[in-house]
C-alpha positions as CSV (number, residue, x, y, z in Angstrom):
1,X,16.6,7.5,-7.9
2,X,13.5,6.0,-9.3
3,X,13.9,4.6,-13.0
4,X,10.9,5.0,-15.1
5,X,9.7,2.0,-17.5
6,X,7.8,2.1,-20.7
7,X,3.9,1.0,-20.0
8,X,2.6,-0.5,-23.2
9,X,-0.6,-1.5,-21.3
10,X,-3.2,0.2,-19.6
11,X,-2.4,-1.2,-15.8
12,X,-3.9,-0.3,-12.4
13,X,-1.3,1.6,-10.0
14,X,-2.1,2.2,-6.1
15,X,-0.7,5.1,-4.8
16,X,-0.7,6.9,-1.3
17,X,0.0,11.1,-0.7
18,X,1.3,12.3,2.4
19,X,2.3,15.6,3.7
20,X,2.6,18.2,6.6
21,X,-0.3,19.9,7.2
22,X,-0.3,23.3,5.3
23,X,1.7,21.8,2.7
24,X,-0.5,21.9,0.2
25,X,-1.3,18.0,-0.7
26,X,-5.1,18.3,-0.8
27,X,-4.4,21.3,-3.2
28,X,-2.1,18.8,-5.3
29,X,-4.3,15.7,-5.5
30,X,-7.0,18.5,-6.5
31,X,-4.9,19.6,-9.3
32,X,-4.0,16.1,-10.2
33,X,-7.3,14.8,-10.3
34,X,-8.4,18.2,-12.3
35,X,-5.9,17.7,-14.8
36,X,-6.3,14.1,-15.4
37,X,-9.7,14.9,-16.5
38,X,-10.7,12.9,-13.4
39,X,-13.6,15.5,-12.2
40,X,-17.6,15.4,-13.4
41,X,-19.0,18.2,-14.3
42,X,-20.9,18.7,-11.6
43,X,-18.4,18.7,-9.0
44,X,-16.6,20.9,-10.7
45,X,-19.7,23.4,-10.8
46,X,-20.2,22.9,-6.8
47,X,-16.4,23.4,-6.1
48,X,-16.1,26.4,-8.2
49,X,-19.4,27.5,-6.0
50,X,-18.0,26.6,-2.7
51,X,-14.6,28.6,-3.5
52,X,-16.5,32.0,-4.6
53,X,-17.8,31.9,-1.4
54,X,-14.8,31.6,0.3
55,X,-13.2,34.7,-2.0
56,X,-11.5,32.9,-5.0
57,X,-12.6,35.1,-8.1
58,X,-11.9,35.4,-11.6
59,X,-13.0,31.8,-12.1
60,X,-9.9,30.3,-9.9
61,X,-11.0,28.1,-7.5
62,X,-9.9,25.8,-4.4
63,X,-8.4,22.7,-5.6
64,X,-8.4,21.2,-1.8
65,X,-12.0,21.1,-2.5
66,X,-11.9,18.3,-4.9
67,X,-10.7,15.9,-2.5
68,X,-11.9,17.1,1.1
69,X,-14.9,15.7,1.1
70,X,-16.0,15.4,4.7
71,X,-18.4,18.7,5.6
72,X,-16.6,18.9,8.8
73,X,-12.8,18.9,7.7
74,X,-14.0,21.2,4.4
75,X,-15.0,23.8,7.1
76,X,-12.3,23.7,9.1
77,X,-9.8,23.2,5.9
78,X,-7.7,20.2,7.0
79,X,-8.2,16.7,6.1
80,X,-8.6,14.5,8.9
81,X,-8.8,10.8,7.5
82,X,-7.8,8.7,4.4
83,X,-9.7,9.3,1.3
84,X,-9.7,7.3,-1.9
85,X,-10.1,8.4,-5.0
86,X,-10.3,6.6,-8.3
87,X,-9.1,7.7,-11.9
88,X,-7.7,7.0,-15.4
89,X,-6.0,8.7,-17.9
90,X,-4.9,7.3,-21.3
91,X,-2.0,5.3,-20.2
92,X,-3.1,3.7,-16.9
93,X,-5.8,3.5,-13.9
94,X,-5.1,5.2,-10.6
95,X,-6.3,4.1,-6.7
96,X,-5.1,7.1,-4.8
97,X,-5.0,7.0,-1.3
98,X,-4.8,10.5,0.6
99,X,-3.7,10.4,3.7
100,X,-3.6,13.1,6.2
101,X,-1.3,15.1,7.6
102,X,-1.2,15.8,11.2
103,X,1.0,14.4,13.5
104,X,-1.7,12.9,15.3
105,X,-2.7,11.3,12.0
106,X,0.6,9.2,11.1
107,X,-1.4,6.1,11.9
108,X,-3.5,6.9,8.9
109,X,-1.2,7.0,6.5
110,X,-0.4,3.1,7.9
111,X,-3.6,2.1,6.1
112,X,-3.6,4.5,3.1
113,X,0.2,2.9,2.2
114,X,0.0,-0.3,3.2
115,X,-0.9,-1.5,-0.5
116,X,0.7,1.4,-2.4
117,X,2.5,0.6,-5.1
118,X,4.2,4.3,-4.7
119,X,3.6,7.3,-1.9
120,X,4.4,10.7,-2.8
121,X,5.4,12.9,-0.5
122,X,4.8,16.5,-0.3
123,X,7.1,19.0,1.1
124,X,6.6,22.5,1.5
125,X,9.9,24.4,-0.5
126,X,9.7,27.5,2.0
127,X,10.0,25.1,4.9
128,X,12.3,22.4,4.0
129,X,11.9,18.7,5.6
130,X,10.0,19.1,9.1
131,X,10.0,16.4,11.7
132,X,6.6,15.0,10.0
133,X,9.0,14.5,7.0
134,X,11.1,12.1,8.6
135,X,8.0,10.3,10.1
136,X,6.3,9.7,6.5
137,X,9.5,8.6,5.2
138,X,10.5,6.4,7.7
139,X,6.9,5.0,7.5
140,X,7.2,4.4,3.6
141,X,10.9,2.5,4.5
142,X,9.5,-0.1,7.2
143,X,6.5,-0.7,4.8
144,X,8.6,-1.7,2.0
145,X,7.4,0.9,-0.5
146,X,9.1,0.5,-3.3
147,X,8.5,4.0,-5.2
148,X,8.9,6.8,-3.3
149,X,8.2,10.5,-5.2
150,X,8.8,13.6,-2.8
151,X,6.8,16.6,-4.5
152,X,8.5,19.6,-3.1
153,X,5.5,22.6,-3.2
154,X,5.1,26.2,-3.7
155,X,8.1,26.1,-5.5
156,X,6.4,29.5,-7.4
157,X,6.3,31.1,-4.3
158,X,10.3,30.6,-3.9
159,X,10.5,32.0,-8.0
160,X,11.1,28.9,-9.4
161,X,14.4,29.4,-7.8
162,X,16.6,26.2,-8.4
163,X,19.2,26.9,-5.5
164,X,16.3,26.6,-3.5
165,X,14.9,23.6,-4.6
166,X,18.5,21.9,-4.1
167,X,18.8,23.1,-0.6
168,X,15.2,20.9,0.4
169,X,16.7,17.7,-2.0
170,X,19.7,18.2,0.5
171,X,18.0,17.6,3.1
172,X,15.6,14.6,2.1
173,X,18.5,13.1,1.1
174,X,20.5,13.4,4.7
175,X,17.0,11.6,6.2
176,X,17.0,9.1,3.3
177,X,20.7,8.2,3.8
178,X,20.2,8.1,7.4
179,X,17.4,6.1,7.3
180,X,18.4,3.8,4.8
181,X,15.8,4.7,2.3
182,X,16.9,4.1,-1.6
183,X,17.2,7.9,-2.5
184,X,13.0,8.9,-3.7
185,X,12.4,10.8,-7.5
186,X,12.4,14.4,-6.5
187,X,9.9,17.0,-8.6
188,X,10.0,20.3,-8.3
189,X,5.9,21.5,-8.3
190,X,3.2,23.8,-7.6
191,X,-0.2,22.3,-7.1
192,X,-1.8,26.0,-7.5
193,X,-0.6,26.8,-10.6
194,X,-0.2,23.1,-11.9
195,X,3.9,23.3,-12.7
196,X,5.0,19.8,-13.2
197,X,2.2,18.5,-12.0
198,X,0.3,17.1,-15.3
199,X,3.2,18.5,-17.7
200,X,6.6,19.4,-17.6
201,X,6.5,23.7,-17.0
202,X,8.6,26.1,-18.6
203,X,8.9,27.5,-15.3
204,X,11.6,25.1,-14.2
205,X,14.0,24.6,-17.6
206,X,17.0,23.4,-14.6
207,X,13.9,20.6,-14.2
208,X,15.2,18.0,-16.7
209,X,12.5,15.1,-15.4
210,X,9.0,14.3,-16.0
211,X,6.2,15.4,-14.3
212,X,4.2,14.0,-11.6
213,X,1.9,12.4,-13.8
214,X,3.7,11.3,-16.5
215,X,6.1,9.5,-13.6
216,X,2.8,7.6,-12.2
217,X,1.8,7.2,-15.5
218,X,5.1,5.3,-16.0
219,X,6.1,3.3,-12.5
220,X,5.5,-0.4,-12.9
221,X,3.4,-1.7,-10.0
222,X,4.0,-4.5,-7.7
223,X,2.3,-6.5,-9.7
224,X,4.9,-6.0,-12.7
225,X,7.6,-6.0,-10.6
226,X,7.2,-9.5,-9.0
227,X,4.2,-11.5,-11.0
228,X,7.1,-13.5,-12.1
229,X,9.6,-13.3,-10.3
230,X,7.8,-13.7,-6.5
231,X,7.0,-17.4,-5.4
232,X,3.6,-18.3,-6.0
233,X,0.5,-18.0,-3.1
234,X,-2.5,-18.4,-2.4
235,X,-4.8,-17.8,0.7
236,X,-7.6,-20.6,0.8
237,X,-11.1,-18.6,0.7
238,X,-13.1,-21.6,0.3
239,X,-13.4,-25.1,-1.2
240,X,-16.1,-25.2,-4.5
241,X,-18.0,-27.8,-5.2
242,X,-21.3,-28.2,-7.6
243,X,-23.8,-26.3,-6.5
244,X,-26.4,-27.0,-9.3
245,X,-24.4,-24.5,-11.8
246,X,-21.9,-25.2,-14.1
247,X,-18.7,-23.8,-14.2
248,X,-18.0,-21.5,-17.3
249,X,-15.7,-23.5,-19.6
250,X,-16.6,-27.4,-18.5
251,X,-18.1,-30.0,-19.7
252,X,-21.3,-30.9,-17.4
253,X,-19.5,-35.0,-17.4
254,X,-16.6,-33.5,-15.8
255,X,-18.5,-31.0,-13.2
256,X,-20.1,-33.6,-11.1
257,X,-16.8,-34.5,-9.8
258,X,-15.7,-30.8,-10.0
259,X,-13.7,-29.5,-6.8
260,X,-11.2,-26.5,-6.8
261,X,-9.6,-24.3,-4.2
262,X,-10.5,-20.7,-4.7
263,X,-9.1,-17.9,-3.0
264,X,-6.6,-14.0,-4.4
265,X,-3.6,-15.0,-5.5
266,X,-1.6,-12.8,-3.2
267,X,2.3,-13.3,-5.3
268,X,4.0,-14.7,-8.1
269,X,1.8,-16.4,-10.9
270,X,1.0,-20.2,-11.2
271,X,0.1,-22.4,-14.2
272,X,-1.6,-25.6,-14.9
273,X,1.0,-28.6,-14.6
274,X,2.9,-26.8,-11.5
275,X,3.5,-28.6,-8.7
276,X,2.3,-26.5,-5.1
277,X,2.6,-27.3,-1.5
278,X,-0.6,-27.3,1.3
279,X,-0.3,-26.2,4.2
280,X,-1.5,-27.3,7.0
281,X,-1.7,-30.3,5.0
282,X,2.0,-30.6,4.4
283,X,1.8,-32.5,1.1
284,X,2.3,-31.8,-2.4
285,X,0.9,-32.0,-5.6
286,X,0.0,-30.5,-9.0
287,X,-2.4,-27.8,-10.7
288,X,-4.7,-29.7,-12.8
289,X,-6.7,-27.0,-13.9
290,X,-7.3,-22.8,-13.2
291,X,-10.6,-21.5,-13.5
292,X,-12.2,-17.7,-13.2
293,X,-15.5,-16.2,-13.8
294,X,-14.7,-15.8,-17.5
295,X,-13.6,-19.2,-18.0
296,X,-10.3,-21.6,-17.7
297,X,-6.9,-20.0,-17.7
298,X,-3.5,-21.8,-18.4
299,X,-1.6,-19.4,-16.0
300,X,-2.9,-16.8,-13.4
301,X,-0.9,-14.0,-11.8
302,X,-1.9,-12.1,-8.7
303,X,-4.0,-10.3,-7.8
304,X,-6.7,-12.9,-9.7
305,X,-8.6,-14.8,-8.0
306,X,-8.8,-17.8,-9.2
307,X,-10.5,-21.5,-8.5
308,X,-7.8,-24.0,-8.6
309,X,-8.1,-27.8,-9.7
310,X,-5.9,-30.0,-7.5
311,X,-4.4,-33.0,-8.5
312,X,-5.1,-34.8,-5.5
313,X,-7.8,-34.7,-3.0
314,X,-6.0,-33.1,0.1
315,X,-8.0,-31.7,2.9
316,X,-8.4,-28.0,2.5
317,X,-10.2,-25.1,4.1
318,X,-10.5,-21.4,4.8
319,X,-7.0,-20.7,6.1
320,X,-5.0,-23.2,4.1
321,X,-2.0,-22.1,1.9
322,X,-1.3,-23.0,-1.6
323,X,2.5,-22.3,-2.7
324,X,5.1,-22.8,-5.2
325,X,7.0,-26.6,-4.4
326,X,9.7,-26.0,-1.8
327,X,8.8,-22.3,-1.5
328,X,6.3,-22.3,1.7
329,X,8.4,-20.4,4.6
330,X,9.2,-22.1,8.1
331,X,5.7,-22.7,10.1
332,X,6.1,-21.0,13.5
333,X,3.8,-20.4,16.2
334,X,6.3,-17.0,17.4
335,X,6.5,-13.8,15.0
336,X,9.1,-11.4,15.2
337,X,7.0,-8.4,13.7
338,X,6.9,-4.3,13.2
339,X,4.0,-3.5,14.4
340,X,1.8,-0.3,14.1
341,X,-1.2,0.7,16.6
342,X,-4.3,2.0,15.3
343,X,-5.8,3.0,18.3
344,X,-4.9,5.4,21.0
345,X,-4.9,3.2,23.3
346,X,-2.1,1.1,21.6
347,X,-0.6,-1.8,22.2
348,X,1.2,-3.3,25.4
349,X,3.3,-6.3,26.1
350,X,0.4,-9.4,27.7
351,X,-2.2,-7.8,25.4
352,X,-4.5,-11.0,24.6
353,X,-5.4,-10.7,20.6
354,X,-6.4,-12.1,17.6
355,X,-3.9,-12.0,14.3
356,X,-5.5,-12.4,11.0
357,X,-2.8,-13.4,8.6
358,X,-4.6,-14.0,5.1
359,X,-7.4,-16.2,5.6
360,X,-6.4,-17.5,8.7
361,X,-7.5,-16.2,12.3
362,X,-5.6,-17.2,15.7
363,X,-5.3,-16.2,18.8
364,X,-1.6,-14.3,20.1
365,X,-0.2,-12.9,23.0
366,X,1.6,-9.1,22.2
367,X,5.2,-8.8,23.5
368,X,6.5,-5.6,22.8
369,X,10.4,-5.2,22.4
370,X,11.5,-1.7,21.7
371,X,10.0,1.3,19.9
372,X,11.1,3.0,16.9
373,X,12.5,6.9,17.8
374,X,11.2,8.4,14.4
375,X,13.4,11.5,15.0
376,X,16.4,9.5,15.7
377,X,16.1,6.9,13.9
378,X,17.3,4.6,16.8
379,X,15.2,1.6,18.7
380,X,14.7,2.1,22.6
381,X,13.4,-0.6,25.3
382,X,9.4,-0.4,25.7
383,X,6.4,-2.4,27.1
384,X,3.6,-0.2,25.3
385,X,3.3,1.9,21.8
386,X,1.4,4.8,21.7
387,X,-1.2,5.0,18.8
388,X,1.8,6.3,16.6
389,X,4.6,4.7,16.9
390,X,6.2,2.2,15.5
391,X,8.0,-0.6,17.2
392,X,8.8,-4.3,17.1
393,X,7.3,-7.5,19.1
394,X,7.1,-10.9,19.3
395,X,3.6,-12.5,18.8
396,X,3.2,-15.8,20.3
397,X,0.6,-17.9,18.5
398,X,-1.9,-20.2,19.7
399,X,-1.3,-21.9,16.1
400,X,1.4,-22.1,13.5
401,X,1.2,-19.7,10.7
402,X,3.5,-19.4,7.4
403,X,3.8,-16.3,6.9
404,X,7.1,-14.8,4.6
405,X,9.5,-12.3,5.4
406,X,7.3,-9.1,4.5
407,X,10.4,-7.2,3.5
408,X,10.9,-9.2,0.2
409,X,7.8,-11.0,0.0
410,X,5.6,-7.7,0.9
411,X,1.8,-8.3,1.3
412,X,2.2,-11.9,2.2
413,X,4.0,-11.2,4.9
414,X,1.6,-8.7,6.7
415,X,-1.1,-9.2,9.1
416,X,-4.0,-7.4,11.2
417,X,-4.0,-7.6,15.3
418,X,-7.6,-7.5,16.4
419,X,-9.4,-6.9,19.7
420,X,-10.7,-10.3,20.7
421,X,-13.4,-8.5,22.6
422,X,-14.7,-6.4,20.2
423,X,-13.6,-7.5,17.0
424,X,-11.9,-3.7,16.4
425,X,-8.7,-4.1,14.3
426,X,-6.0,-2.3,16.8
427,X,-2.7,-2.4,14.8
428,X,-1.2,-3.9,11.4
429,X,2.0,-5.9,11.6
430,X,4.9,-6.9,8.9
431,X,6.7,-10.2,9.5
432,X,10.3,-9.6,9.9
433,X,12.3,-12.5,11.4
434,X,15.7,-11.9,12.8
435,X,18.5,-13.3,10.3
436,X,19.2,-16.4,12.5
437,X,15.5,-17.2,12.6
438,X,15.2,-17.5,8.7
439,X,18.7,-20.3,8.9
């Protein structure tokens, strides 16, 4: 179960929704956004509008509305593509990402939990898990997510009823097992009437957790779970050199022989004195000096992004690496990968394509290896994945990359597969080498 930590700074956390359709998600994110204060006034005003006409009275209204924001899925009440939504409360700053929930849709959620820190998952109490269950949480496992909430719904429709509520936790947690997902923070709720959404309700005294919000509120993000304890690096952007300006912290002496790397940090943290290795270069040397828009750092943890002084003048570029001495993983020019079509028409083994790891673009030849059966759980032969499914290939590259094992290194590890023809990203993929390739 999901341990919460104290938050004694106001942080950023990225977090996805997902749900069967009709289970109420765009209702909760509207209740969660409403109760965090998160709605202008206006809004608020048009929404309450909109739901009159569509026969909510005595001043209730549609909370769906707050986050279906495309004319065509409000008419026809479902929500048919990611949405992102910002807000803040007290405590912390939110990035939600609501993905939808059709079948037809899974892909979606891909891209909304990708970068999520967290994904809640909403489940329906009166229907249990469904087969679109065991897709989203399957999905959240092969991405690596590392907080996983399941908000079981219209628990007030079951009368708060707690046998009921354990007989749904029963099942997630026969799919979690299966599936080898660390067992998810379970919360009883009910985006209509707000139980345990914002605040604990008295509704549920057998409910001994905190709410929704006050769990979000509380989940360190990947950021403060691995700033210091990933490996540094850094995706070359660009090289800088003087372009007339000065550089916020420098003496104008030094700037006319000023040159720094810049580019996100994309893990760990880094600080002037350490010693990093280039790649392609293949050499090493040290951090003279870290510089941002508001002046010089002495250490920088991702997600800045940062100009770095190098000790040495090594040849760099768009596409080079910066990492932590000794910590860059084995260059290869094949990638065992999980890999996730966008498109309907998929992916099929000879597909000629482009893979955008970080800052670097080459071309790659698909392979596809087997296909992940997300009702069984179990990998069968293939040659082509549909635009949801999820299955595993080797990418042959036209040039080395050094990319880490996305399953503990996350972000670092992932890359885009492109059409070469029409520049269309078709699929995401996650880096995960067999155990005899990482010897």
């Amino acid at each position: 179960m999901t341990t919460v930590a104290p938050t004694t700074t106001k942080t950023l956390l990225r977090f996805a929704t997902a749900g069967s359709v009709d289970d109420g998600k765009s209702t909760l994110v509207g209740r969660l956004l409403h109760d965090a204060k998160a709605i202008l006034a206006d809004q608020l005003a048009a929404v309450t509008a909109t739901s009159a006409e569509r026969g909510f009275v005595g001043g209730e209204f549609d909370f769906a509305l707050l986050t279906d924001g495309l004319r065509a899925e409000r008419e026809q009440g479902i929500t048919i593509d990611v949405a992102y939504r910002y807000f803040a409360t007290d405590r912390r700053s939110f990035i939600l990402a609501d993905c939808p929930g059709h079948v037809q849709y899974t892909r979606n959620m891909v891209t909304g939990a990708t970068t999520a820190d967290a994904v809640v998952v909403l489940i329906d109490a009166r229907n249990g898990a469904t087969e679109q269950t065991r897709r989203h949480l399957t999905v959240v496992h092969r991405l690596g997510i590392r907080h996983v909430i399941v908000a079981i719904n219209k628990i007030d429709l079951l009368d708060y009823d707690e046998a009921a509520f354990a007989e749904v936790a029963r099942e997630v947690g026969a799919i979690t097992e299966e599936i080898g997902l660390e067992a998810p923070h379970l919360i009883p709720v009910s985006a209509l009437a707000g139980d345990n959404v914002a605040a604990a309700s008295a509704n549920t005294p057998w409910y001994q957790g905190p709410s929704l919000l006050e769990l979000l509120e509380t989940l360190p993000s990947i950021e403060e779970d691995q700033a210091d304890l990933e490996p540094f690096r850094l995706d070359v952007q660009s090289v800088l050199r003087p372009q007339g300006g000065l550089a916020p912290g420098l003496d104008p002496e030094d700037f006319r022989d000023y040159r720094a790397v810049t580019g996100q940090i994309t893990s760990g943290r880094v600080r002037v004195g350490d010693e990093i290795d280039v790649h392609p270069a293949g050499m090493r040397t040290r951090v003279t000096g870290i510089d941002t828009a508001d002046g010089p750092l002495e250490s920088a943890g991702a997600p800045l992004s940062v100009a770095l002084r190098l000790a040495d003048d090594i040849d760099t570029a768009r596409g080079s690496v910066l990492a932590a001495a000794g910590s860059l993983p084995p260059v290869r020019k094949t990638l065992r990968a999980e890999v996730f079509p966008f498109t309907a028409a998929g992916l099929r083994t000879g597909d000629r394509v482009l893979v955008k790891a970080g800052t670097t673009t080459v071309k790659g030849i698909i392979g596809i290896e087997s296909r992940r059966n997300l009702l069984t759980n179990a990998s069968e032969p293939a040659e082509v994945l549909a635009g949801n499914d999820i299955g595993v290939a080797e990418v042959r590259l036209s040039a080395a990359l050094t990319l880490p094992d996305f399953r503990t290194h996350g972000r670092a590890g992932g890359f885009l597969v492109i059409d070469e023809q029409t520049g269309a990203t078709v699929a995401a993929g996650i880096h995960t080498p067999a155990e005899e390739d990482e010897g």
